[in-house]
BAMARDREN-48630 format. One line per 8 residues: number of its first residue (from 1); for each residue x, y, z of N, C-alpha, C. Coordinates in steps of 0.05 Angstrom, whole numbers, plus 5000, padded with zeros to 4 digits. Each point is the difference from the previous one (the first is absolute). Layout:
! BAMARDREN-48630
NUM> X:Y:Z:X:Y:Z:X:Y:Z; ...
***
This chain:
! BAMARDREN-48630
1> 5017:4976:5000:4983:5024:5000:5018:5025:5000; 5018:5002:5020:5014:5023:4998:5020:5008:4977; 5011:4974:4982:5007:5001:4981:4992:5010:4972; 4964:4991:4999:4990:5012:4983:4992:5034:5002; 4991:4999:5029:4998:5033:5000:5025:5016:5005; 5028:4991:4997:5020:5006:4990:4994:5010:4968; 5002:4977:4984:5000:4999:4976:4976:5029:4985; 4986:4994:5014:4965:5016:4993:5018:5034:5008
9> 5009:5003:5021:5009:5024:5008:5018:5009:4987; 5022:4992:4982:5028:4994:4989:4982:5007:4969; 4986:4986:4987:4989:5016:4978:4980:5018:4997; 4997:5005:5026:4977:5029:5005:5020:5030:4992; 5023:4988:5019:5012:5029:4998:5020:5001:4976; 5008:4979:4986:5008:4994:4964:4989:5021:4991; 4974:4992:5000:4976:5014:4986:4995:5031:5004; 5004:5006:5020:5000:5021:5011:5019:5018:4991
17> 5022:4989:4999:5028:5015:4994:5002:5001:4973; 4987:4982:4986:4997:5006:4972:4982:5019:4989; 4981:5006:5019:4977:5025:4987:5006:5022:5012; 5019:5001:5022:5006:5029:5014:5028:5011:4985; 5019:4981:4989:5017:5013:4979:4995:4998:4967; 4980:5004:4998:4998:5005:4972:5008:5025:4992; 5011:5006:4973:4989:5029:4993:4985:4999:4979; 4979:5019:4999:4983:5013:4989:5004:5010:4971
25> 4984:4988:4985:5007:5016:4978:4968:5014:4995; 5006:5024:4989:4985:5022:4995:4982:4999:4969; 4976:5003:4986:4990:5006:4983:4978:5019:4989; 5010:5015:4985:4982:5024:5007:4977:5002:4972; 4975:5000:5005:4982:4997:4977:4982:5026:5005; 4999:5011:4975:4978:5022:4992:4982:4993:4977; 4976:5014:5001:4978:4992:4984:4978:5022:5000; 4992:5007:4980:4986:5025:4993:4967:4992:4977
33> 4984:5015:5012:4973:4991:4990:4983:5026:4999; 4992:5014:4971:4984:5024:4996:4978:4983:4981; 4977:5015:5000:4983:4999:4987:4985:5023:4981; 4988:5001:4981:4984:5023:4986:4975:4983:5000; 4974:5015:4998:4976:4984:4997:4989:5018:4987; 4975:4989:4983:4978:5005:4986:4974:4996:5027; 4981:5022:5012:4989:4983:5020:4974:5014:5005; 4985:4993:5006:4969:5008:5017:5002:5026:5012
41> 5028:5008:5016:5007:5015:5027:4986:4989:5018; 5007:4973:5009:4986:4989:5016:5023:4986:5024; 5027:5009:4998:5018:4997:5009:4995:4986:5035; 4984:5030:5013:5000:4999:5025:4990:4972:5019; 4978:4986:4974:4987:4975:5008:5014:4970:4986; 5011:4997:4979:5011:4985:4988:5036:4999:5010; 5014:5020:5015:5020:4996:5005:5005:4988:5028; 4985:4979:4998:5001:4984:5036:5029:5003:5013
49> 5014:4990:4984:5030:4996:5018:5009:5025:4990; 5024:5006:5019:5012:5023:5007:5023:5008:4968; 5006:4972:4992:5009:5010:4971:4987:4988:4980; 4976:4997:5004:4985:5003:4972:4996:5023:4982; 5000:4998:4981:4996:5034:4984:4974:5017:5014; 5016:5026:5001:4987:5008:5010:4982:5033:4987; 5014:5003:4971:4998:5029:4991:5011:4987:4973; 4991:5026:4985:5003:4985:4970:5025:4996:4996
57> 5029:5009:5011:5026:5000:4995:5003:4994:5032; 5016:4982:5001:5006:4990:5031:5030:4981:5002; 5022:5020:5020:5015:4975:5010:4999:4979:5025; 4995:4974:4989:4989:4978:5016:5024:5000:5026; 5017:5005:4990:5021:4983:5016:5030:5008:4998; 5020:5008:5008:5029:4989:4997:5001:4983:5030; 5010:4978:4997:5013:4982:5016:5022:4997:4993; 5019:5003:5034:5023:5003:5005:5001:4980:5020
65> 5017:4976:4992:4995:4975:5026:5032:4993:4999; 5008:4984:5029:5031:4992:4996:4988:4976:5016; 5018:4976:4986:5001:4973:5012:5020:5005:5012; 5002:4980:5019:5026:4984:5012:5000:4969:5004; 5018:4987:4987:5000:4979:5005:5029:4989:5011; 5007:4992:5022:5022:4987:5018:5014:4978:4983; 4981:4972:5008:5008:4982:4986:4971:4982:4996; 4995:4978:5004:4978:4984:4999:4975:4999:5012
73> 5010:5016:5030:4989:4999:5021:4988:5025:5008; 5011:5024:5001:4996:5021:5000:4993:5027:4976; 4983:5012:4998:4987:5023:4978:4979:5014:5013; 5009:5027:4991:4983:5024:5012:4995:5014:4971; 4977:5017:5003:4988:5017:4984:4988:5028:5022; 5005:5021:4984:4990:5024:4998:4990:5015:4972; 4974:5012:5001:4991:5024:4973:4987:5013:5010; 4995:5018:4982:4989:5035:5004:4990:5000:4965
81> 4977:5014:5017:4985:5002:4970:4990:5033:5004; 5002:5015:4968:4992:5023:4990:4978:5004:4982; 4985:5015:5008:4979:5002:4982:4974:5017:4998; 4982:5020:4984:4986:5016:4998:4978:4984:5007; 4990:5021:5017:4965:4996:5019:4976:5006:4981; 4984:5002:5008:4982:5010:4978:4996:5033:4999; 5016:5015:5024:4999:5032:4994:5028:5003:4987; 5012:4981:4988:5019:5005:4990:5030:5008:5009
89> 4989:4995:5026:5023:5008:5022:5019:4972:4999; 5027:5005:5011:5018:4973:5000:5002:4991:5027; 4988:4973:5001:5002:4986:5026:5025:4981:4999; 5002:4984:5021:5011:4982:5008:5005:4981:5014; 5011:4976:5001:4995:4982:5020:5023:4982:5006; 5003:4992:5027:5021:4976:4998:4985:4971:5000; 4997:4985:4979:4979:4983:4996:5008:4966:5011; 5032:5002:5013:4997:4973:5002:5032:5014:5012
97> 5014:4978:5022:5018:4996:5013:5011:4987:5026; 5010:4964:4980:4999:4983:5021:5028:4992:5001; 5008:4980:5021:5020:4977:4998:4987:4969:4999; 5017:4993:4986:4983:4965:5001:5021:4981:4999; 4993:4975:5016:5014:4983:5007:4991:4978:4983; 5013:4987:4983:4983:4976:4982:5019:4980:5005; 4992:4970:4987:5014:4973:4999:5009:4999:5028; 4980:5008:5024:5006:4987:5020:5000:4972:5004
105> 5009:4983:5012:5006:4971:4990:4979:4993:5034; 4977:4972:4991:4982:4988:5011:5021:4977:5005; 4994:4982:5025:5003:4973:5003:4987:4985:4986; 5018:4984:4988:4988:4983:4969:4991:5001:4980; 4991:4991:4981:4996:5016:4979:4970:5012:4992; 4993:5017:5015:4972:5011:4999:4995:5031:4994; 5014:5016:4996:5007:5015:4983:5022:5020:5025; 4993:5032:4978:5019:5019:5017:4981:5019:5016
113> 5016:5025:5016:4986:5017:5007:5007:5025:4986; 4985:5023:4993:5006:5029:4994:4987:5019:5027; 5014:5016:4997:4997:5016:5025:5000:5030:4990; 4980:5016:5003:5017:5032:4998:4977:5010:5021; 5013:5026:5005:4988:5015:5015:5005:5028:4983; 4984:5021:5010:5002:5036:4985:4976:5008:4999; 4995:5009:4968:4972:5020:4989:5003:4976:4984; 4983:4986:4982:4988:4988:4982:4979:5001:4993
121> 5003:4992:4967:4964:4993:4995:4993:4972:5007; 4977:5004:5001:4994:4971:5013:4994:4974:4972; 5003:4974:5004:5001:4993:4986:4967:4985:4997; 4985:5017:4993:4962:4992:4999:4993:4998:4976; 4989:4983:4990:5004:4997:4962:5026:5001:4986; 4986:5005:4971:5022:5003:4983:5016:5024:4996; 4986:5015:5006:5015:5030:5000:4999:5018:5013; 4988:4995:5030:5011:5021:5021:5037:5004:4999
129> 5015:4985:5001:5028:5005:4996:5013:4999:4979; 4981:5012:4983:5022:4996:4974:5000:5038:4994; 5022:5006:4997:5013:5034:4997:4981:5009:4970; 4990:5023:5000:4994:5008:4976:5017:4993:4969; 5023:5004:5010:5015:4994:4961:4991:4965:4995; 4989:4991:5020:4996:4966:4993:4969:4997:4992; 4989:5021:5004:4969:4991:4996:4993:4989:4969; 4978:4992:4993:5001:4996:4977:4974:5010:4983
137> 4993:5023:5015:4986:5016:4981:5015:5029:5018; 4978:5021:4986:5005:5035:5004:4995:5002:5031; 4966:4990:5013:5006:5003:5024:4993:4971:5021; 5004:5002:5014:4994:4980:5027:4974:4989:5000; 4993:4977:5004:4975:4985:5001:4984:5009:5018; 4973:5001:5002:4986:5015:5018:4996:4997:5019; 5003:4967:5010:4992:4988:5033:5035:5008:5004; 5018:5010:4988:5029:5005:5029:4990:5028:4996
145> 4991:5020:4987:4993:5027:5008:4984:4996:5021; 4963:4984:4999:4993:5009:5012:4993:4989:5031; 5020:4980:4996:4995:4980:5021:5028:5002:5016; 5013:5002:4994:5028:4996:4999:5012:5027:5013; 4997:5023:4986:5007:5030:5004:5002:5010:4978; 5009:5028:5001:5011:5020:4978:5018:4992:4995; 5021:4989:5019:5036:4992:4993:4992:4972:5001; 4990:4983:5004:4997:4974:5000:4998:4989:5031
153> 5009:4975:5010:4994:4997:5018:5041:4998:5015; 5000:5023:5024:5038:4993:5014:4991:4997:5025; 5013:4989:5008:5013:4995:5030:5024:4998:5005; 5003:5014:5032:5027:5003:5014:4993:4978:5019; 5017:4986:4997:5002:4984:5020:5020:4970:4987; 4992:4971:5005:5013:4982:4985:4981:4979:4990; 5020:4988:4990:4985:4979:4981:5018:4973:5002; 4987:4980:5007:5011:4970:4986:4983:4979:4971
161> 5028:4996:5008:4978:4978:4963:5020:4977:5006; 4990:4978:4994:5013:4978:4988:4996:4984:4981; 5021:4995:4989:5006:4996:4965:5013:4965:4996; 4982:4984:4985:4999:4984:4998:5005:4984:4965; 5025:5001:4997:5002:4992:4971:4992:4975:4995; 4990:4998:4976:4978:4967:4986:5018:5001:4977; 4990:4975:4991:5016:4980:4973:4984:5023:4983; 4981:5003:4995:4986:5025:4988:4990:5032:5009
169> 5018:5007:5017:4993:5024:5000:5010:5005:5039; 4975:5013:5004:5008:5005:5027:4975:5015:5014; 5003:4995:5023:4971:5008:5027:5014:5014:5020; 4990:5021:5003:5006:5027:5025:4977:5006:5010; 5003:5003:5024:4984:5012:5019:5014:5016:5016; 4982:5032:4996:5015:5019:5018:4977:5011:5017; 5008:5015:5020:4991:5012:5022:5007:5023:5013; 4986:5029:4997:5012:5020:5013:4985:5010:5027
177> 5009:5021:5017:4986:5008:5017:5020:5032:5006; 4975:5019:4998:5012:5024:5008:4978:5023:4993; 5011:5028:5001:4983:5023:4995:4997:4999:4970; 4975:5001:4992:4992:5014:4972:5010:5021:4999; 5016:5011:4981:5009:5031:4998:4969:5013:4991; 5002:5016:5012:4972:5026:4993:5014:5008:4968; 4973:5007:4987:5001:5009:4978:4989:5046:4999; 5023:5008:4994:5003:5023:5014:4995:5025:4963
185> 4991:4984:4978:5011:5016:4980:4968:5006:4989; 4986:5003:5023:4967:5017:4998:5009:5032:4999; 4979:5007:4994:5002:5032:4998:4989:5014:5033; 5014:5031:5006:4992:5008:5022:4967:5004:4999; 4998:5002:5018:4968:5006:5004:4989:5024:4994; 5014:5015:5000:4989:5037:4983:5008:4989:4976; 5009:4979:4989:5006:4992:4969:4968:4982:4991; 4993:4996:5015:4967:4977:4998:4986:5012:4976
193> 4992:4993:4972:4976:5012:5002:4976:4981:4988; 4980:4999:5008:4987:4968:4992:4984:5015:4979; 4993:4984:4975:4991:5001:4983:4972:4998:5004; 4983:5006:4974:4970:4986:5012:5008:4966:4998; 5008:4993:4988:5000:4972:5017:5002:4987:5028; 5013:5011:5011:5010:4992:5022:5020:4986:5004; 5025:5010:4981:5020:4989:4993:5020:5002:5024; 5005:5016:5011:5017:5004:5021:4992:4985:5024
201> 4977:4995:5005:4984:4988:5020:5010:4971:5002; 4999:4992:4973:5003:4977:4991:5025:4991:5009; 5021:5016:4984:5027:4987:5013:5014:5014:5028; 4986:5002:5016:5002:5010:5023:4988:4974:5018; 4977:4990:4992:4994:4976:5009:5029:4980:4997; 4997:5000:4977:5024:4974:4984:5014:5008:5015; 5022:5017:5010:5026:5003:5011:4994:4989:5029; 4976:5004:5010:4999:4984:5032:4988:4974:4998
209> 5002:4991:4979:4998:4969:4999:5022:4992:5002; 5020:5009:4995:5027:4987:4981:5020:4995:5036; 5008:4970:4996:5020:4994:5030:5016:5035:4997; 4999:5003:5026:5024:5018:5007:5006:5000:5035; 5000:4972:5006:5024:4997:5034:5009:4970:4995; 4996:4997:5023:4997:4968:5003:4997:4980:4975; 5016:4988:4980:4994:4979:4986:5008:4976:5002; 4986:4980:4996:5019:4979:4990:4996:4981:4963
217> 5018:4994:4994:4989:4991:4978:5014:4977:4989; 4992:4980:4982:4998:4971:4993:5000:4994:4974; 5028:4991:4987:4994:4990:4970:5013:4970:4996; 4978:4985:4987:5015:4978:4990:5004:4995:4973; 5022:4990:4980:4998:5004:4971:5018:4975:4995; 4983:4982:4985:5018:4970:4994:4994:5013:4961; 5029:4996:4998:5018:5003:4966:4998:4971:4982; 4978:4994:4982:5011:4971:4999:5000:5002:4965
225> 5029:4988:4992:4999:4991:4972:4994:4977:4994; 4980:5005:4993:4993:4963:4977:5016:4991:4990; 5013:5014:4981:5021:4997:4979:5013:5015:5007; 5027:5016:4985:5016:5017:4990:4979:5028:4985; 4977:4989:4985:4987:5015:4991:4971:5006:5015; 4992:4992:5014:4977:5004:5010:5004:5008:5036; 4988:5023:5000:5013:5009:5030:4972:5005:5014; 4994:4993:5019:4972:5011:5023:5010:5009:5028
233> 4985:5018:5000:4998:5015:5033:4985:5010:5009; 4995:4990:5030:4978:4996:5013:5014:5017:5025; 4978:5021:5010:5004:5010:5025:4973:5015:5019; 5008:4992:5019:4979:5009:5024:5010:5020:5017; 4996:5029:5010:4997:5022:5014:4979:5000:5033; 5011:5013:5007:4989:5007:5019:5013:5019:5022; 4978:5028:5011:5013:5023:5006:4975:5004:5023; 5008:5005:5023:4985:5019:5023:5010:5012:5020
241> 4989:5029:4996:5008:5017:5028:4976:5021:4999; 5021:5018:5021:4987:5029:4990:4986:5019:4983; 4980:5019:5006:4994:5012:4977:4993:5029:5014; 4998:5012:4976:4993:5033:5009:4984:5011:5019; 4975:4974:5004:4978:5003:5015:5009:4997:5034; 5023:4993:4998:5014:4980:5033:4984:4978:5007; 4991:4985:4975:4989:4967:4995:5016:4985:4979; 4988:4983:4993:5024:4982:4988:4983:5000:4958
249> 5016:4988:4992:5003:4996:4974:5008:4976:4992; 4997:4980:4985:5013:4974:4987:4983:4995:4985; 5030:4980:4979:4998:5002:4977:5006:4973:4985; 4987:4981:4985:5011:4975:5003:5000:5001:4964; 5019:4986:4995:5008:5000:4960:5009:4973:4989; 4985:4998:4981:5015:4982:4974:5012:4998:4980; 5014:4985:4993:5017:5015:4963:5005:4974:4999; 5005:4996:4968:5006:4973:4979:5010:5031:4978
257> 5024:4987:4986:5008:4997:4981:5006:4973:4987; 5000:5006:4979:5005:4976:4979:5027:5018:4978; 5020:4991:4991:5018:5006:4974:5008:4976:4990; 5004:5006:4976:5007:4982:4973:5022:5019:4996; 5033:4983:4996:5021:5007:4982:5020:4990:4980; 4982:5011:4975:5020:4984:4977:5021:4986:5003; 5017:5018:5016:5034:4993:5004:4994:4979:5027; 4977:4998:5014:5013:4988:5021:5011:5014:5015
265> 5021:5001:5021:5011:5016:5028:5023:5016:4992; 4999:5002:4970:5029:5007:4984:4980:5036:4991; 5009:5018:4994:4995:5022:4994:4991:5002:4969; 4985:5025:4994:4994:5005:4967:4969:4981:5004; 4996:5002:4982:4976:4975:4976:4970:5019:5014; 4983:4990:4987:4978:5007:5011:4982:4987:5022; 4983:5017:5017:4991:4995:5019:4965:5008:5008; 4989:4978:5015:4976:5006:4994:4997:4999:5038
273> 4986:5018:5014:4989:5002:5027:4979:5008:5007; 4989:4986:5015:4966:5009:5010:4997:5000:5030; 4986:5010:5019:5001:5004:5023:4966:5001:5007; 4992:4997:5034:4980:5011:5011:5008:5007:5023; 4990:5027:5018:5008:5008:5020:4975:4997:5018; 4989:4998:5026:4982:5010:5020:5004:5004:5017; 4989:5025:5016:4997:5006:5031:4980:4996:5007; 4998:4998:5029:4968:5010:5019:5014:5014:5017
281> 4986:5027:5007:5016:5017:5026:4965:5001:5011; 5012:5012:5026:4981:5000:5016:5014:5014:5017; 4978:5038:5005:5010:5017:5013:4976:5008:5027; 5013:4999:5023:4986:5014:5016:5001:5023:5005; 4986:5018:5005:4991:5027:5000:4983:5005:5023; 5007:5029:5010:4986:5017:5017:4993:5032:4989; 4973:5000:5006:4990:5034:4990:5020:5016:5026; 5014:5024:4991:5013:5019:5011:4992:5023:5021
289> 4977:4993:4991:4981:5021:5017:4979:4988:5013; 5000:4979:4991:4976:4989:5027:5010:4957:4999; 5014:5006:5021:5023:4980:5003:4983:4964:5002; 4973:5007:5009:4990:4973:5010:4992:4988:4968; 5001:5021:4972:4996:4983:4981:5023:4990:4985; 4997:4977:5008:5030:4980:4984:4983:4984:4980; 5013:4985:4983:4994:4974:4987:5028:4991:4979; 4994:4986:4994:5017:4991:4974:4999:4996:4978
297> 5014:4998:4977:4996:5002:4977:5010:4975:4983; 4994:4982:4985:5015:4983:4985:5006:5007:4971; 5015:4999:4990:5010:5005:4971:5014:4981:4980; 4987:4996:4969:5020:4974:4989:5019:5022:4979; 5015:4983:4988:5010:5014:4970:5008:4969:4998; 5009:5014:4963:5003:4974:4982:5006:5007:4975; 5033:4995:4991:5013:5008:4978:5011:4977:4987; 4996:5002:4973:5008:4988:4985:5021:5005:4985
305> 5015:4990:4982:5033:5006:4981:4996:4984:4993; 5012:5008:4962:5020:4981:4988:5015:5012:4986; 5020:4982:4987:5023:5019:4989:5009:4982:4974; 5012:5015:4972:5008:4983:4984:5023:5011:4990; 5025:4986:5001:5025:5019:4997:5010:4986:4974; 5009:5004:4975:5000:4988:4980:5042:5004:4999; 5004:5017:5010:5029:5002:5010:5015:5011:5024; 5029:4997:5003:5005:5016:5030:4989:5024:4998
313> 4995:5020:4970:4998:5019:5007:4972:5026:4998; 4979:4976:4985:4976:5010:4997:4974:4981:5018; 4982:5013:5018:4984:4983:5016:4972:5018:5001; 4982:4984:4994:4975:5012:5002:4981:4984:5029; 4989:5024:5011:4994:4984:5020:4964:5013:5009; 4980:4990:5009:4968:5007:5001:5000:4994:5034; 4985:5014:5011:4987:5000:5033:4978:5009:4999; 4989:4984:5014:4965:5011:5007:5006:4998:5041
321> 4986:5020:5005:4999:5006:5026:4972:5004:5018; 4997:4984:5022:4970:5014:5007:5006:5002:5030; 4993:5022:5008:5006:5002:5037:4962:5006:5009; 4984:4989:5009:4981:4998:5019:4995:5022:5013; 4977:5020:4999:4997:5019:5016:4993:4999:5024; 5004:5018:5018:4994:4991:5030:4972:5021:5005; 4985:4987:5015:4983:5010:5017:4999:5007:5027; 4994:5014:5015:4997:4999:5028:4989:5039:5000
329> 4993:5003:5025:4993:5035:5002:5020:5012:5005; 5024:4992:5005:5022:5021:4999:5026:4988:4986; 5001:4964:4994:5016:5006:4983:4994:4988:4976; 5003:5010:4981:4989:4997:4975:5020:5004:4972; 4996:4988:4980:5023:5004:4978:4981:4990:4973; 5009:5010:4985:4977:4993:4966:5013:4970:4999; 4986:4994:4974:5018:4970:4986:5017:5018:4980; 5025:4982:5000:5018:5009:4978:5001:4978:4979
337> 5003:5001:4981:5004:4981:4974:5024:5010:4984; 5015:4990:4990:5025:5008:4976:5005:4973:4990; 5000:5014:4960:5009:4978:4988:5023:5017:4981; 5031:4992:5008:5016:5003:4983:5015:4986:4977; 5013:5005:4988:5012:5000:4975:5031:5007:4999; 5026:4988:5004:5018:5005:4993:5014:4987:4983; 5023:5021:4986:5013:4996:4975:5030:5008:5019; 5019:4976:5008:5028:5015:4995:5019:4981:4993
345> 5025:5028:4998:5021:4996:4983:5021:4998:5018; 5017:4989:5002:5031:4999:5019:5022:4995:4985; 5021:5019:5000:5023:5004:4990:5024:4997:5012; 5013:4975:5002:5027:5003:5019:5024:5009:4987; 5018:5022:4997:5017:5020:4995:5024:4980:5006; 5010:4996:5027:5019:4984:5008:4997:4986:5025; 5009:4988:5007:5000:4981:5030:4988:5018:5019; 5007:5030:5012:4983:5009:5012:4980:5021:4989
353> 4996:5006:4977:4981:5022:4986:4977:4986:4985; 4977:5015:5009:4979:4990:4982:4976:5014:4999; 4976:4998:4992:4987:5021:4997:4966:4980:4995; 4983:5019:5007:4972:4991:5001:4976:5016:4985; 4993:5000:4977:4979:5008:4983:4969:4994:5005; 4988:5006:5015:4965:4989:4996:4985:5013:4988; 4986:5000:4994:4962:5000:4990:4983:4981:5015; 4985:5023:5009:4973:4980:5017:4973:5021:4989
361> 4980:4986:4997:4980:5010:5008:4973:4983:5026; 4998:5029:5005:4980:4986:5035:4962:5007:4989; 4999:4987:5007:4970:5011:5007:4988:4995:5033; 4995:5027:5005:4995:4993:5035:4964:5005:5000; 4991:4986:5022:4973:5002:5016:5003:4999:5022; 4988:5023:5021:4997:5011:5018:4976:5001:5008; 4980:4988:5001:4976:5009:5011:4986:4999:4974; 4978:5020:4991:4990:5006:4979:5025:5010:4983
369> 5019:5004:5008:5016:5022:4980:5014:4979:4992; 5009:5004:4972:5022:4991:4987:5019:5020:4982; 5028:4983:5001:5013:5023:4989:5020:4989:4976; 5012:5013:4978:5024:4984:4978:5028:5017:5002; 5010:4974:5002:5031:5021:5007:5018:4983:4981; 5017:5011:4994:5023:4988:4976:5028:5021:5025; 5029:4985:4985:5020:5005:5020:5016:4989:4982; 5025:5018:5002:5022:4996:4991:5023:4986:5011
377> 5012:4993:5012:5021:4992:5024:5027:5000:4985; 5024:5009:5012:5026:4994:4989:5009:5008:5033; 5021:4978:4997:5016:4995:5026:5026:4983:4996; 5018:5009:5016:5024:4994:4998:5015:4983:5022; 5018:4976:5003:5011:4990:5013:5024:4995:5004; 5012:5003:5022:5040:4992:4999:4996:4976:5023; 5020:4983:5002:5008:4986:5012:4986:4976:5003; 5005:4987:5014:4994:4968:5001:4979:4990:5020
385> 4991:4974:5016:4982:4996:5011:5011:5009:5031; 4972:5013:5008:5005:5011:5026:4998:4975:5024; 4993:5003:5018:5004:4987:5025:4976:5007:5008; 4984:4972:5006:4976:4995:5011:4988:4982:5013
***
């Protein structure tokens, strides 16, 4: 016995000494995203997330992020993102900045651990964490605007996952717990002015639905290739805490993708992908002014994708979107519907330069209202894959 917890102690601190002298190597990636639109002027209701277009000429984004990666074991990330509000003023944000501990080694062979702690996005669907230059249309899907937040869904605090490689693919399950970062990029209150709609009303509700203390949250995502050419993924979400009201909020999700690739796991050829996404949230609420009326609210959405890429460098891709209107006497939200249309182009220059061309057109529903928007996108990228 004392021999083996010799031995057990003896490659604890191996291990140890191998991740506390590493050095660090540094990578620095920038990425830039403007838009022009053809549009309704319907900006103020159709621009859910914080860099969705927002004005007929709009910059989405510069992202400025630096990796670090040690050695195997060790990688940190930091970014800061730039970008015009809808008064045209220049905001900003630090949108993400963690350390993470990965290929922690399990007894036997049952997989590894990852570890980080910081600001993160959380990992809830398919694209709460994925950075604007990665999206794959003009703006953000409508259940992470409106379910999710303006910036998507972050937390300070930590996270574990464990990562389990298969003969075909691989199964993770992660787990965070910490503060929702508040979403702070509303306008002042002498800035209010509600429309006859009741537009302001509206997302004034929305913003005190949205977690902002206490969260915790839950993803599981098994990767499985059939083949070389036939890829599926399957994942389950789940998010509850806090909310504006000082009651709680949660949120439970599904996603399937399906891809086909010519080449197989090798790059180039053409590619065919289809997806379905779902939430149910369910918000509790209290009237502000007369405290004994509470109740709750349930909510679905349900988005669809597919995509047809005929080369690396031309991809057409269609989304239909539907988010569920809410009822209740104080909190309340229309139904939203969007069905888009994109056309892009990607140009890689050299190992780190490359560049992003779209065409989309949207058509949004809001309630009775509907609106047609067309959008230009060109955006630009340096450097290599970040740390996540």
């Amino acid at each position: 016995m004392t021999l083996a917890y010799t031995s057990i102690t003896l490659a604890a601190l191996t291990f140890s000494a191998h991740i506390l002298t590493a050095a660090p190597d540094f990578a620095l990636t920038i990425h830039g995203n403007a838009t022009a639109g053809i549009t309704d002027d319907s900006h103020q209701r159709t621009g859910i997330h914080a860099h969705d277009p927002n004005n007929d000429y709009n910059l989405q984004g510069i992202d400025l992020g630096l990796s670090m990666r040690a050695n195997e074991y060790i990688e940190g990330f930091i970014n800061a993102n730039v970008f015009l509000d809808h008064e045209d003023d220049v905001d900003g944000e630090w949108e993400e900045g963690f350390l993470k501990f990965k290929n922690l080694p399990l007894p036997g062979d049952v997989g590894t651990l990852e570890v980080r702690g910081g600001f993160f996005l959380n990992r809830v669907g398919v694209e709460n964490n994925v950075h604007l230059h990665g999206w794959e249309y003009v703006n953000a899907n409508l259940s992470t605007g409106l379910f999710l937040g303006e910036e998507g869904l972050r937390t300070q605090g930590g996270e574990v996952s464990w990562v389990k490689e298969l003969s075909t693919g691989d199964l993770s399950i992660s787990g965070s717990y910490g503060k929702a970062m508040e979403h702070e990029h509303g306008h002042d209150e002498e800035e209010h002015h509600e429309d006859e709609h009741g537009h302001d009303e509206e997302n004034e509700s929305r913003e005190l639905a949205y977690f902002n203390h206490n969260l915790v949250t839950a993803r599981a995502q098994l990767r499985h290739n059939a083949t070389d050419f036939f890829q599926h993924r399957v994942g389950v979400s789940f998010a509850h805490g806090d909310n504006g009201y000082g009651r709680d909020t949660s949120l439970m999700g599904a996603d399937y993708t399906f891809i086909w690739r010519e080449n197989g796991l090798e790059s180039g050829g053409r590619e065919i992908s289809a997806g379905l996404e779902y939430f149910h949230r369910n918000v509790e609420w209290r009237d502000e002014d007369h405290a004994s009326n509470t109740g709750d609210t349930a909510q679905q959405s349900l988005a669809l994708k597919s995509a047809y890429a005929w080369n690396e460098n031309w991809r057409v891709g269609a989304r239909y979107e539907w988010v569920e209107g809410a009822s209740g006497d104080v909190f309340g939200m229309e139904e939203y519907q969007r069905a888009s249309l994109a056309l892009t182009h990607t140009k890689r220059f050299s190992e780190d330069w490359s560049s992003v061309t779209r065409l989309q057109l949207n058509h949004d529903k809001i309630g009775k209202d509907s609106s047609n928007n067309a959008y230009l996108q060109i955006g630009f990228n340096y450097g290599g894959a970040e740390v996540r």
